[in-house]
C-alpha positions as CSV (number, residue, x, y, z in Angstrom):
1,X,0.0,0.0,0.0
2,X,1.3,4.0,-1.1
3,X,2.3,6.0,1.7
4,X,0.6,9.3,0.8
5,X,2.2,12.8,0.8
6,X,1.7,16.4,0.0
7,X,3.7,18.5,-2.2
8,X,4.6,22.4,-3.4
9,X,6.5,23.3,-6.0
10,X,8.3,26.6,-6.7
11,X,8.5,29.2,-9.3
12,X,10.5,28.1,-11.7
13,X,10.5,29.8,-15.0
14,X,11.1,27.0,-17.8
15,X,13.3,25.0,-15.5
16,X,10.0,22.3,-15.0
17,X,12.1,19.1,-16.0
18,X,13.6,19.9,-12.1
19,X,9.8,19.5,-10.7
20,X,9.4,16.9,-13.0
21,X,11.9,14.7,-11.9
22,X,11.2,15.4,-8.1
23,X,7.7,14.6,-8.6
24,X,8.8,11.2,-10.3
25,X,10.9,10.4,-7.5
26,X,8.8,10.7,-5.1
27,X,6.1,8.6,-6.8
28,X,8.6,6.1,-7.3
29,X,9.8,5.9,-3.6
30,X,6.4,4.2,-3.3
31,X,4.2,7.8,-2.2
32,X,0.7,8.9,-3.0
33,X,0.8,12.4,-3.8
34,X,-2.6,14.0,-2.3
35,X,-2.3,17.4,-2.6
36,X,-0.3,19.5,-4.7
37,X,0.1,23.8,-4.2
38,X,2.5,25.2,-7.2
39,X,3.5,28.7,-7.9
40,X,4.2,30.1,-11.5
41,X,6.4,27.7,-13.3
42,X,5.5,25.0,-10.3
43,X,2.1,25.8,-10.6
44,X,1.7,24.6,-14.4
45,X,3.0,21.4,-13.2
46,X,1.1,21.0,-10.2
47,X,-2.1,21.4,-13.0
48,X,-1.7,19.1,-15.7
49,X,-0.8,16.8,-12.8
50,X,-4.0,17.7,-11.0
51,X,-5.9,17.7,-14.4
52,X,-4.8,14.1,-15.2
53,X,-1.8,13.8,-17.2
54,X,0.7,10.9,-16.1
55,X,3.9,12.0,-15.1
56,X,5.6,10.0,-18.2
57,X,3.9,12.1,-20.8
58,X,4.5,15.5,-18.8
59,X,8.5,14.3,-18.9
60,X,7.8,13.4,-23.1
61,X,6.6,16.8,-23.4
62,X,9.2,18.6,-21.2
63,X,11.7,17.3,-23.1
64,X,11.2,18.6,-26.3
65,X,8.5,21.2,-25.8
66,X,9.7,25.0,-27.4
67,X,7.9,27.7,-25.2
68,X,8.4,30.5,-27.7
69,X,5.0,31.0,-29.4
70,X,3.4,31.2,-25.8
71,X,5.4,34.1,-24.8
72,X,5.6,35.9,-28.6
73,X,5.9,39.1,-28.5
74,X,2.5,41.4,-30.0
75,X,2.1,45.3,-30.2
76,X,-1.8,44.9,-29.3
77,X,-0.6,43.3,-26.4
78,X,1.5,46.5,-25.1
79,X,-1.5,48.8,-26.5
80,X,-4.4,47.3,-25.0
81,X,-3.2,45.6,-21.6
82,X,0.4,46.8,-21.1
83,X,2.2,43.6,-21.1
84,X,4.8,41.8,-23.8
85,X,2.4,38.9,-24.6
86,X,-1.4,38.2,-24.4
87,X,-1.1,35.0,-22.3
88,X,-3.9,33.6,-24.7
89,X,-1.2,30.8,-26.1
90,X,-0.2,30.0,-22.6
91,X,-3.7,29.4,-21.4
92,X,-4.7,27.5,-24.3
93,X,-2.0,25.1,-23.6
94,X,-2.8,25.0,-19.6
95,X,-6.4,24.0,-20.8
96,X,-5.5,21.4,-23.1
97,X,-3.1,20.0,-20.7
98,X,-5.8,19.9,-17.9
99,X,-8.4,18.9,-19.8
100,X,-10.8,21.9,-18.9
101,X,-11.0,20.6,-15.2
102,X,-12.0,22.8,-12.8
103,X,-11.2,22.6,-8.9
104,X,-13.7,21.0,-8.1
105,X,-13.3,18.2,-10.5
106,X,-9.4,18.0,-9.7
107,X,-8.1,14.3,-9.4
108,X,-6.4,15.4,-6.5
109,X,-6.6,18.0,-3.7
110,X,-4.9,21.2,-5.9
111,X,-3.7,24.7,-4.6
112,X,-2.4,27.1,-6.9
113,X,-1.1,30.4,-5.6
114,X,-1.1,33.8,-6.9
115,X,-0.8,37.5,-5.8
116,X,-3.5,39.8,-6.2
117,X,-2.8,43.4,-6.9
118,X,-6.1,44.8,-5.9
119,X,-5.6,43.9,-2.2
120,X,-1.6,43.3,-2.4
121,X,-1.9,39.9,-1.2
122,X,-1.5,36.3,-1.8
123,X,-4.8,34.9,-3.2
124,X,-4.8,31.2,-3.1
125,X,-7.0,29.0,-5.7
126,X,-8.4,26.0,-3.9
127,X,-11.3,23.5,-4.1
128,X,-12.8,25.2,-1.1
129,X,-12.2,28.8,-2.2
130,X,-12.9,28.9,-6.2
131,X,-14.2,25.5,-7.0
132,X,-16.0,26.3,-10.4
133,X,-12.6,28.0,-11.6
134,X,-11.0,26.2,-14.3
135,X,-7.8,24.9,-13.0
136,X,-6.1,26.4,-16.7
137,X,-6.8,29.8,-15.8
138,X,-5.3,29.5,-12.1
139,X,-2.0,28.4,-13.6
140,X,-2.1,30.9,-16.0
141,X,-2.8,34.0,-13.3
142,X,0.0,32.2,-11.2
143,X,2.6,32.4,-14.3
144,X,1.7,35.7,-15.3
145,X,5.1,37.6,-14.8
146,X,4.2,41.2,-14.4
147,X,4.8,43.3,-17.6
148,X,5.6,39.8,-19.8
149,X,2.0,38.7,-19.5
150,X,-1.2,40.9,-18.8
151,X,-2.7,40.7,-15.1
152,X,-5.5,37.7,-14.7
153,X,-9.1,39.4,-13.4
154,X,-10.9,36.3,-11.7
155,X,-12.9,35.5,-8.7
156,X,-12.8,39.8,-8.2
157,X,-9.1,39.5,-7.6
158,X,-6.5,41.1,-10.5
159,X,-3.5,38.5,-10.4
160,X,-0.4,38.6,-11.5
161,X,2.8,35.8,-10.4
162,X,2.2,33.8,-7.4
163,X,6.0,34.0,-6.8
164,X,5.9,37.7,-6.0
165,X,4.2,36.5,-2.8
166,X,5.3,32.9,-1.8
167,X,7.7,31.4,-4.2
168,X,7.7,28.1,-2.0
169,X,4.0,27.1,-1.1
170,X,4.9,24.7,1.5
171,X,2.7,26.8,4.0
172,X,-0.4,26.1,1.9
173,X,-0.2,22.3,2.5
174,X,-2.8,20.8,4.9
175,X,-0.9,20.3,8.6
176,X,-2.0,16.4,9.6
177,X,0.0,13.7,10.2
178,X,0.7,13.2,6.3
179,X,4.6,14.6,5.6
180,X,4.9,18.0,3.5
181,X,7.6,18.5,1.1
182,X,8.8,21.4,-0.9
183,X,10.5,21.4,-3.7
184,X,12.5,24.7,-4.1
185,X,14.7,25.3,-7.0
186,X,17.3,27.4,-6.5
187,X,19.0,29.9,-8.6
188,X,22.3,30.1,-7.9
189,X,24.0,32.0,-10.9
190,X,27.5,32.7,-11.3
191,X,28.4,36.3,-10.0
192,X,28.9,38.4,-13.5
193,X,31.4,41.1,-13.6
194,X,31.2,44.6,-13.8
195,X,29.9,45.5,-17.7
196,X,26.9,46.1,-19.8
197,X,24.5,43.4,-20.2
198,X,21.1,43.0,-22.4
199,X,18.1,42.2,-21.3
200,X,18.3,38.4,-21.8
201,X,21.2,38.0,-19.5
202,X,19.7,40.6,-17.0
203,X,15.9,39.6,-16.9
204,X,16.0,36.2,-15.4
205,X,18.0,38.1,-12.4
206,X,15.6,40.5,-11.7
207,X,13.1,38.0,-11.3
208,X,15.7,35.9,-9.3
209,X,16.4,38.2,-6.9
210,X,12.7,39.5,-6.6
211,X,11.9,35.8,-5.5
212,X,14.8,35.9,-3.2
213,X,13.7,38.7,-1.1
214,X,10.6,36.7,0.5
215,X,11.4,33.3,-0.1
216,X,13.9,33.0,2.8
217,X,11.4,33.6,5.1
218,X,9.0,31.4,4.0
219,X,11.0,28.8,3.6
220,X,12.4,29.3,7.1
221,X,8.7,29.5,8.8
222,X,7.8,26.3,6.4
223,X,10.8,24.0,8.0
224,X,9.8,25.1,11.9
225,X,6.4,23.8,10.8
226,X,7.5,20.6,10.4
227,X,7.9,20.7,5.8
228,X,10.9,19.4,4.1
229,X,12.4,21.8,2.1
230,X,13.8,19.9,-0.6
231,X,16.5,22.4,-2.5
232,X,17.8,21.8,-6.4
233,X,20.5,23.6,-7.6
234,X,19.3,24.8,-10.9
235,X,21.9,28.0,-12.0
236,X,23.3,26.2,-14.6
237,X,19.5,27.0,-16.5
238,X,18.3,30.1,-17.2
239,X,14.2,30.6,-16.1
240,X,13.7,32.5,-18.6
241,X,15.1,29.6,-22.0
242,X,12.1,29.1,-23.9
243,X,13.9,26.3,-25.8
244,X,16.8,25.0,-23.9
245,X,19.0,22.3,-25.1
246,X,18.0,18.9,-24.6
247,X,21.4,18.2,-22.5
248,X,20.1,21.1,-20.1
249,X,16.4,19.6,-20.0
250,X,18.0,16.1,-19.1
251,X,20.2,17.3,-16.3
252,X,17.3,19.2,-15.1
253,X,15.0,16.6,-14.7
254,X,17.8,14.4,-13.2
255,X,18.9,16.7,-10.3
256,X,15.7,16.9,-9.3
257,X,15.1,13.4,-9.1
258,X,18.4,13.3,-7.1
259,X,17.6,16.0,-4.6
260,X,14.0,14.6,-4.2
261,X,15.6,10.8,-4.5
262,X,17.7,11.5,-1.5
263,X,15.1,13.8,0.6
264,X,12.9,11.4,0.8
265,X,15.2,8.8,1.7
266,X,16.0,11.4,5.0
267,X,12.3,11.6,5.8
268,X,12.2,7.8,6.0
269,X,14.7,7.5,8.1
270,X,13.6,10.0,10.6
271,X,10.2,8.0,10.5
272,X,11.3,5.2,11.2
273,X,13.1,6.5,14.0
């Protein structure tokens, strides 16, 4: 019999192989996973999870998906809602991928997290909270990184990246006697030296360091309350390749299988203890 388990993934740009490979893992340790929370990048995992898709066609698509026509770049877009791309692609490809499930009709218990900028705080998407929202649309709101894609209006919130809030959901899990694990990749680049930089080197920072600045905490708070914090080294990858190598999407999928591999071997242990 599965040993169940509840997981949260992080923001993680196009880096998903990591969560990926976590997620396979940890299924393969011999866990149930019950509930997922995901923010941005982690949150389009945690849905086509949620919405049904088995974990060995997520890695099939990973591996040679090109994100580039779902963050083109369209002058109506900057006219009419101030933002690089529409988001339409993005969400089209969420509700494929979920199959137009809503909360409610989740396979599994499924929190997505975003921040809304009407009220300046986290707004969480939940079977209890937004039931008849499709599941697509939270994972689109929760990757919308502000100026690349247009804030999401739903459920009278205005939404924008989860990540801007709580990068590591871990504090969204139910607290019971089944264990919590977060997977958190981390971001740590190579210092640059002084010089002038374009926007493709210099984006993916930005949003690196605006992650940085409230994920310590959180992840801190998370591990008092009794959540393994399980932490990928992912530098080597920029969040913002819509198209990265396939050498790049391997090794990401592997070291988070690794991290997760040997995380949950530690929780065991301490169990058993």
């Amino acid at each position: 019999m599965s040993r169940q388990i509840r997981v949260a993934l992080s923001g993680s740009g196009f880096r998903l192989g990591a969560h990926l490979g976590a997620l396979q893992a940890i299924v393969d340790a011999g866990y149930e996973v019950v509930e997922l929370a995901g923010t941005s990048g982690g949150s389009i995992v945690a849905a086509m999870f949620a919405g049904g898709m088995k974990l060995a066609d997520m890695h099939e698509l990973c591996m040679s998906l090109d994100w580039s026509p779902m963050m083109r770049f369209s002058p109506w877009a900057v006219v009419r809602h101030q933002a690089l791309c529409t988001g339409r692609a993005l969400e089209a490809f969420l509700e494929q991928g979920t199959g137009g499930r809503t909360f409610a009709d989740s396979l599994i218990d499924l929190k997505i997290i975003a921040a809304d900028l009407l009220t300046e705080r986290e707004f969480l998407f939940s079977r209890a909270t937004t039931p008849t929202v499709p599941i697509a649309v939270a994972a689109r709101a929760s990757a919308s990184i502000p100026i690349v894609f247009p804030p999401v209006a739903c459920s009278g919130a205005l939404l924008v990246d989860g990540g801007t809030c709580d990068n590591v959901p871990a504090s969204d899990l139910t607290v019971d006697d089944v264990p919590r694990v977060g997977i958190c990749l981390v971001s740590d680049d190579t210092a640059l030296r002084p010089g002038k930089y374009g926007l493709r080197t210099l984006a993916p920072r930005i949003i690196d360091l605006m992650l940085a600045a409230n994920e310590a905490a959180h992840v801190e708070l998370d591990t008092k309350n009794g959540a393994t914090i399980v932490r990928v080294p992912t530098g080597y990858a920029s969040s913002f390749d819509r198209n990265m190598a396939p050498a790049v999407r391997r090794r990401l999928y592997d070291d988070g299988y690794a991290a997760a591999e040997a995380a949950i071997a530690r929780l065991q242990i301490s169990q058993a203890a």
